[in-house]
Each structure stands twice: as C-alpha cells, then as structure tokens.
Phi, psi and omega in degrees: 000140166310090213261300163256168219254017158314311219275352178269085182272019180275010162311303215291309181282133178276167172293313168326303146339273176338312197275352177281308176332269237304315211282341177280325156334269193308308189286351194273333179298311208304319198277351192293100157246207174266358190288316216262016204255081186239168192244120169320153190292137161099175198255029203005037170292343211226344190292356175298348200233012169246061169231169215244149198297145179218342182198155188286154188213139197278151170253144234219017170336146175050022187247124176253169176219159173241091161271128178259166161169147176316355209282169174193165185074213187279016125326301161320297203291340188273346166289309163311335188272313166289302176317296211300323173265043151248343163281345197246335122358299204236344150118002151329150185234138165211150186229126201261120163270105172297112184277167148288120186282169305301133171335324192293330193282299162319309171290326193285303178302338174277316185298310168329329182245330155144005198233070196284105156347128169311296171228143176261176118275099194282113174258022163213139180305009166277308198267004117341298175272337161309300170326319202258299146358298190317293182112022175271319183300186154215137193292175198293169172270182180282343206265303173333305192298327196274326119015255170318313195285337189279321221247328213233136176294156178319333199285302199270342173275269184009252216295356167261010187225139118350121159053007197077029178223134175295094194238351203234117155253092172292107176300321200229167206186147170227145162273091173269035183241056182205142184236140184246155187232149175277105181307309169327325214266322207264294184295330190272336181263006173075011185264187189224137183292138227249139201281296184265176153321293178332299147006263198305307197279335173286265234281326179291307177311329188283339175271345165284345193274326152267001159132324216273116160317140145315280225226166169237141195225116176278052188307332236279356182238089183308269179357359170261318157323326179289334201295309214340294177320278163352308169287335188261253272288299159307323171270343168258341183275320178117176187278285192343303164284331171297342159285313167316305184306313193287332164271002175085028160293349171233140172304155180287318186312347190297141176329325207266008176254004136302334157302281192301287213301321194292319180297302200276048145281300181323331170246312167314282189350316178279068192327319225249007149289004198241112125012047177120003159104203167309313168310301196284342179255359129295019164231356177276117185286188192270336153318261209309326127007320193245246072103309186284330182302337192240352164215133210122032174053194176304003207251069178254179192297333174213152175288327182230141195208109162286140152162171184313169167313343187289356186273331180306320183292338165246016168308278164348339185245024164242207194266339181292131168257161187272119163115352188239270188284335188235110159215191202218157155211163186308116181316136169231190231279132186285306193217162173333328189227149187265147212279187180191111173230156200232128168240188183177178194228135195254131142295134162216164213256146171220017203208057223288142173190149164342304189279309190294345168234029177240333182291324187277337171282357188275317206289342183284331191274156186303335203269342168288289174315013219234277179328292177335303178312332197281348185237027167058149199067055138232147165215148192233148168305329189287153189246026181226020176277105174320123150311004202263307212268001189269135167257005151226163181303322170291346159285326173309313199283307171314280197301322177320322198272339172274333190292327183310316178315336201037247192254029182269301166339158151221144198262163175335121182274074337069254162284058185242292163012167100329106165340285147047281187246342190248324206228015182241154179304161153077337183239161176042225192299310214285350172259308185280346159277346163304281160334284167342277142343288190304340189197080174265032172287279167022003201295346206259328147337300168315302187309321182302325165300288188316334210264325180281327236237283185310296190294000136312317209251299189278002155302349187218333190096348199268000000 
C-alpha cells in the first residue's frame, strides 16, 4: 500500500481538478450506449502481435527472466500474451510466477530462499516503498525512465518513484468510480441512471420494487469494500481530507469518516438491498459478484454491481454484452462532485539485468499496453495507447476519461496505506469493513477498529 507522501502526488490536485475529472468521467459515460459497444473483429487470440514497434528492445537469446503478479484467470492469460511478444522480440524465455496477495509476503519468502522474480507487478505504491525500504527493488534504467517520461503524465511517474528515484512503470491502471447495471433489470423498473447518491438510492428502490435485489456486493474480498469507502468518502469529504485520511494525518475517529461510513449504511444497512443480505455478500468473492449481476435473464440475483473497469473481464464470461446487455455510470456524486479514483499495478525491477530491465521498458511503451488494450478489461495510464485499441465504445470512452484526468485523479487509499492495514485480507481496513458491513449500526465501533488497526500499521511502516 501506498505509504508516504514522497510516493503521493495527489496532494497536489485541487478540488477544482477532481470536479473537472468527474465532469469529464460522467460526460465521456453519458453516451454508452448499445449502438457504438460494438467488439473488434476476431476472438483476440491473435491481436498480440499486432502493433507496431514504438521502442528498441536488446535481443536477448538464451536470457530466461521470471514475472510474478497476482493476476489469474483471463488477466493472466492476457498478460502472457504480451510476454510472449516481448519474447518473440528479443529471443528472451519469461515465465509468469503466480503470485499470492500479499504479493510482499509472498516476494519476502521467494527473496528468502535466494529465488527472487526478476520482475513483480506491485499493485499498490505502499508495497513499492516497502520494496525499496527491503532493499529489494532496483531503479529503472535511463530507457525505462525515458519511456515513462514520453508516454505517462506526471502524476502516474510520481507514485512509481521513491525517494527521488524511479522505481514503478505503472502498467495496468483501474477506472474505480464506475458502477455497471443489468440494462434489462434497469428498462423493467423504469429506472434511470443516477447523477447523485440521493440518485442512486431512488433507483436502487425502483429496481427492488420490480422484484430484483439492488446490489451485488464481493464483501467476501475486502478491498472491494475499501473502494465502496473511497468513493462516498472522497465525494463527501473532499480530495483535501482524503489525502490527510490517506497518510493518517487525521484519525479514522474524525466527523467526516463518520459521516462517509453512516452514508454507506444507507445501502449496506438495508439486508434486502444486498444479494444474498449481508451474509451472502460476505462469502460472495468479487467475480461472482460481477457474473450473478449478468446472469439469469431479466430475474438475476442483483441489478447493479460497483467496481472498476476490470468488471468486463468477468462481464465476458456471461452472456451480457458490455454496452448492450451491460452497461455502466459514473459512481455517484456524494458531495459536489462525483469522485474519480484510480488504482494500478507498477513492474518494479528485483533482479537488475539487461533483460529484467528491457523487459519493464517494453511494459512503459505504447506497444505493450496496446495489446493488451485489444483484448479487454484492461485499461493503462499510457497516453500514446490509441483509443482505438480498447474494443469498445464504452472502454474508450472510460480510458479517455481517465487519461483526461491527468494529475487529478486520486489513487486508491488503500493502497496508499501500509500493506498492514490497506492490504492484507482478513486484517485491518479489509476486515473491519468486512466487519462493518456485516453491523453497519456499528459506525462508532468501526471507527475505532480502524483508528487502532491504521495507527498500528503506519506506526511500524508495515
């Protein structure tokens, strides 16, 4: 998780910024509809090899490199697929090592036996400066960096660097302000997509009012909870205290995290607004989560499902098309401005060699993030990534809308956090929102869990 506030430029960004984001968010959204969601030709088994060279890469015969990351399923596979043309490049053999959450924990037992991944992907700028504390990362080369300085806004460098040193090419990017709706589910209850909370709690009645649970909740992966906050938090609170909460310059006990928890009571609170009530969305992992919002005809277990653009990838494994049968809107605004939170996954270098840092120069360049984009439910930071290359209209528009953002965004607090406390299951935030949820009267309780659990965690750094 992302810890101190070297590794943070989102200090930096006005509210002024944010309400630009949002308003660029919400307007690149309004049109997704089903005419323009159309899916590039072919099954994108074959789109890895098609973009154009954009940077040199050493050929790299007989050199194996080892990538760990958390990713599984068609993340995985589709990450492979980029390896595989940095391979068909440079004459390199690379091997994706599955990782475990947390990655550090997992990285700390492989450096322990002598046998450290070349390169990991760190999904929060906390386990990044852990990293660099360890004395395990190593900094980027000049190609990387130059790389990075061509393709990615200032912002998206910031939090990949440490001490005044480059050590993070954040590769994958999340849009985490967007909630998807079962469109059928939507036309039979006459609802309509919702601007505000206020909004948002009117549409949820109208869709329980046609038979249909409101929501779907992946409770059972706390970190889909920590976004829940993030978002009511940052639009009611403002960007300014969500940088204070996130370096722990304010206690969790403070009014305005009383606040943000008593608002999302309003839809936790309400068993029969939850898929399976409180119980059944703390065992629902965040895939099924996604996957029951989409299937089961007009009747499914819930109408609506929050989480990042990364919800296409298990969209994909129902019947639903994204932008037809699926469609999505901006979370909404809480407070003045409707939030825009972002997270992503950094290559950091663990293993310095020729190939392990020709490989993080390739993942900085358009050509890598290109492929990928082509085969959907990824979206990247890079800003020389074609709009093009997204296979729908409604992913174009979501990266358009995050590149737009520029240094505005703010990224996921959480992982700003000490691992500890943002990131590990079963511990900290990801337990006491668990916890929360499960007794959301409980709000003065939470705080208290929290204020104790953060002051613990960023008290050791951990």
């Amino acid at each position: 998780m992302r810890s101190t506030s070297s590794t943070i430029r989102t200090h930096r960004a006005t509210r002024t910024a944010s309400a630009v984001a949002a308003g660029a968010l919400a307007f690149s959204l309004a049109a997704c509809g089903g005419s323009g969601a159309k899916k590039s030709d072919g099954d994108g088994s074959s789109k890895g090899t098609e973009t154009g060279a954009t940077v040199t890469l050493p050929k790299l015969n007989g050199t194996t490199l080892e990538v760990a990351a958390v990713w599984t399923g068609a993340e995985q596979t589709n990450f492979k697929k980029v390896l595989a043309e940095f391979e068909k490049r440079t004459g390199a053999k690379v091997t994706f090592v599955p990782a475990q959450d947390p990655i550090i924990n997992f990285l700390g037992s492989k450096i322990a036996g002598g046998q450290p991944p070349d390169v990991a992907l760190l999904p929060q700028p906390g386990a990044i400066k852990q990293a660099v504390d360890k004395k395990w990362a190593k900094p980027l080369g000049a190609e990387a960096r130059a790389q990075l300085a061509k393709n990615y806004s200032q912002g998206w460098q910031d939090i990949g660097t440490v001490g005044g040193k480059q050590y993070g090419v954040y590769y994958k990017a999340a849009n985490k302000s967007l909630i998807w709706y079962n469109a059928q589910v939507f036309e039979n209850a006459g609802a309509q997509e919702p601007k505000t909370w206020k909004d948002l709690l009117s549409t949820a009645q109208k869709v329980y009012d046609s038979g249909v649970t409101p929501f779907s909740v992946g409770g059972a992966d706390g970190w889909t909870l920590t976004d829940w906050f993030e978002n009511v938090y940052l639009s009611q609170a403002g960007p300014e205290k969500y940088d204070q909460l996130a370096q722990h310059k304010i206690k969790w006990t403070d009014p305005s995290v009383k606040d943000a928890l008593t608002t999302l009571a309003q839809v936790w609170g309400k068993k029969d607004y939850l898929a399976g009530g409180p119980d059944g969305a703390l065992q629902t992992e965040f895939p099924a989560s996604v996957t029951q919002t989409f299937t089961g005809g007009d009747q499914p277990k819930a109408g609506m499902v929050y989480e990042g653009d990364f919800a296409q990838v298990n969209i994909g494994e129902t019947k639903a098309k994204v932008g037809t049968g699926a469609k999505v809107f901006p979370f909404p605004a809480v407070g003045g401005t409707a939030p825009v939170v972002s997270g992503g996954d950094a290559a950091v270098v663990l293993k310095d060699s020729k190939a392990a840092q020709a490989l993080v120069t390739f993942l900085a360049s358009p050509d890598a993030a290109t492929i990928q984009a082509k085969l959907g439910g990824y979206l990247s930071p890079n800003k020389n990534v074609p709009d093009s290359a997204y296979p729908n209209a409604v992913q174009q528009r979501i990266a358009k809308a995050l590149i737009a953002s520029g240094d505005s965004f703010r990224f996921d607090m959480s992982d700003q956090a000490p691992q500890a406390f943002g990131g590990t299951p079963g511990k900290g935030e990801w337990k006491d929102l668990q916890d929360f949820l499960k007794n959301p009267k409980d709000v003065a309780g939470t705080q208290a869990k929290l204020e104790k659990d953060a002051a613990a965690a960023y008290g050791s750094g951990s």
